[in-house]
N, C-alpha and C positions, 0 to 999 in steps of 0.2 A: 471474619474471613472475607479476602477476595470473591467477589462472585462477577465473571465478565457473563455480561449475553453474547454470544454471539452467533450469526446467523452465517449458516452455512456459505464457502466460498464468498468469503468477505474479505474487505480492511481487518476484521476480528483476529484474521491468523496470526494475523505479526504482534499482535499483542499477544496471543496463548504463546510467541515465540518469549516474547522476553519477560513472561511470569517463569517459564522455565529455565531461563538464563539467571533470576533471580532467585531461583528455589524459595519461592516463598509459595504456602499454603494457600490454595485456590480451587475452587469449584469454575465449572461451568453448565451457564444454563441454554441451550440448545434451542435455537429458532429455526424455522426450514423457509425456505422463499416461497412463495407463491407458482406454485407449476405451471400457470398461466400467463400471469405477468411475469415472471421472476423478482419481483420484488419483495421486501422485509413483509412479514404478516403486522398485523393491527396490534397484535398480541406486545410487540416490544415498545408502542406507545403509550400501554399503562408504565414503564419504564422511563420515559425520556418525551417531549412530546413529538419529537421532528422522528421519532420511532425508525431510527436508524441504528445502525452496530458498526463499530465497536461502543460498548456502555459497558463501564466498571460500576459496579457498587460495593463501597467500601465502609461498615459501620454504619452513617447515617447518611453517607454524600455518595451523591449519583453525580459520576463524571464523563463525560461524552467527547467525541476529539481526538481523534488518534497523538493526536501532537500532545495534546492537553495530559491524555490518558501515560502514554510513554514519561512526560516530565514528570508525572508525579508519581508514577511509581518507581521509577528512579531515584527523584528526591527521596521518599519516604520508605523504598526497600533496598536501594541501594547500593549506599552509601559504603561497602566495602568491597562491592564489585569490580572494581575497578572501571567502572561506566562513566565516571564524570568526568571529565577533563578539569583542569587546574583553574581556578578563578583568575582572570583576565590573558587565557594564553591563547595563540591563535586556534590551538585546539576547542578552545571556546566556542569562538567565532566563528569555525571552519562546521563544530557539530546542531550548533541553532540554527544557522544560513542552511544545511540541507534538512533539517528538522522541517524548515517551511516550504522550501523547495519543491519537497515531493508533493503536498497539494495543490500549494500555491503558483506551480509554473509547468508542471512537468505532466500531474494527472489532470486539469483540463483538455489537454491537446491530446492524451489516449480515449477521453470518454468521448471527448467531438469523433475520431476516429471510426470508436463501435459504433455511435449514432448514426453519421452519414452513411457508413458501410450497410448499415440498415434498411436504411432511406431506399433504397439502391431496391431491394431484395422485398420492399412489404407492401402488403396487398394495397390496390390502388387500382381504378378503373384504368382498361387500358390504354386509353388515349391519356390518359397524365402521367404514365410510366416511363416515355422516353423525357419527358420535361424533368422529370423530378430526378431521373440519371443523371440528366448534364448536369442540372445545378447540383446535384451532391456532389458529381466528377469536378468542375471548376472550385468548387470548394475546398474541396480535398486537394485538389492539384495547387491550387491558388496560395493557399493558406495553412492548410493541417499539417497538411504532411511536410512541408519545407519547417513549421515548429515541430514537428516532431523529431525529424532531422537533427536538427540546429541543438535542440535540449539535449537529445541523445550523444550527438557529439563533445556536447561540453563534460557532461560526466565521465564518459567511456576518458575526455583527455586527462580528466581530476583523476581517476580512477587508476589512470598509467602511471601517478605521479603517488598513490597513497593506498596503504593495504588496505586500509578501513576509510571511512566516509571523513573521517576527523583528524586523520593521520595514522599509526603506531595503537592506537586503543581504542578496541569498540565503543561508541556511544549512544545516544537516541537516535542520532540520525540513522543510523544502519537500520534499525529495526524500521524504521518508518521508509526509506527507499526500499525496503527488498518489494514489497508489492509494487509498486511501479514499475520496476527494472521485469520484474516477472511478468508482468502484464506486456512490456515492450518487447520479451523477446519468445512468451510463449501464445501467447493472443494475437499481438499484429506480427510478430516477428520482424520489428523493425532495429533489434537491437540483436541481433543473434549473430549476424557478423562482427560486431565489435567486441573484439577480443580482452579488454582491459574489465567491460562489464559483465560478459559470461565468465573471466574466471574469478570476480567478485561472487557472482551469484552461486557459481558452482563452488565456492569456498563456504559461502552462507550454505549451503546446502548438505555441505559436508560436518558441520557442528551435530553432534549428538544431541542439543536441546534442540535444535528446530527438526530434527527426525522426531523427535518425539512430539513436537509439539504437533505435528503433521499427523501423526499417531492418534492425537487428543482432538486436533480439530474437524477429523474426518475428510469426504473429497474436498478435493481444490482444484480448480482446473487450471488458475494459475501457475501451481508448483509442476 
């Protein structure tokens, strides 16, 4: 059997999303953050050693990756879901291009976001509190927030043009953008007026399996 760790308000949700899209038999095992730091407990690096979540264990193989995780249980649950797109069609190309996307371009420029907003707000002698504003303020003004911009514009336009991420039929890349997209427009709220992305998201929202999986995963403060 499936067994995912996942740690609460995580990357984890969106995989309990598309173990219910797959109806395949699955457990989960329940890590809580750190109420201090907020971060993963010690406890999910007897599991993996970077002791982060999402982590599938499937039979003898421990897979880590949200990208990683989503291709393979697609490949190996599948395969009748109508989840795959057709070998060498643009629908191909269109659902691995945002498969990477969402780590690789889109959620750097939301974590720098929470960090510097941070920066801003954390303890720090006073006389270094008005220095450490501006440089986090020229940073953000400078740099962050015009990619943040700029990413979010380019999907909200992909998104005008296609119901799903790949075109006409859900694939990996759906499950793998909704936390980004959620993170942009209920964390920074930098995507909440773009209308082509909230009624993506409020469509993902509206599936009976990600109710439930919302159900199974517990709070999220992203949703």
């Amino acid at each position: 059997m499936i067994t995912l760790h996942h740690l609460n308000d995580s990357r984890s949700q969106r995989i309990i999303w598309l173990l219910e899209e797959l109806g395949v038999d699955y457990e989960i095992k329940r890590y809580e953050r750190d109420p201090k730091t907020n971060l993963a407990p010690d406890s999910l690096k007897a599991i993996h050693p970077l002791g982060k979540s999402p982590i599938i264990t499937d039979g003898g193989k421990t897979i880590a990756e949200s990208a990683v995780i989503i291709n393979y249980l697609i490949r190996n649950y599948g395969q009748d879901k109508g989840l795959i797109p057709e070998a060498g069609s643009k629908a191909e190309d269109q659902a691995e291009y945002w498969l990477h996307f969402a780590e690789g371009s889109m959620m750097p420029y939301l974590v720098m976001t929470l960090v510097f907003e941070k920066v801003k707000t954390a303890p720090m002698p006073f006389f270094a509190r008005p220095i450490a504003k501006a440089i986090a303020g020229q940073v953000m003004n400078s740099f962050i927030s015009p990619n943040v911009k700029r990413n979010l514009a380019f999907v909200n336009e992909h998104l005008s043009r296609h119901h799903w991420f790949a075109g006409d039929q859900m694939t990996g890349a759906d499950f793998q953008m909704i936390f980004p997209l959620e993170a942009a427009i209920n964390r920074s709220g930098a995507a909440a007026q773009l209308p082509a992305i909230k009624a993506w998201v409020e469509r993902v929202h509206g599936l009976d399996t990600y109710k439930t999986a919302l159900e199974k995963g517990g709070p999220y403060s992203y949703a």
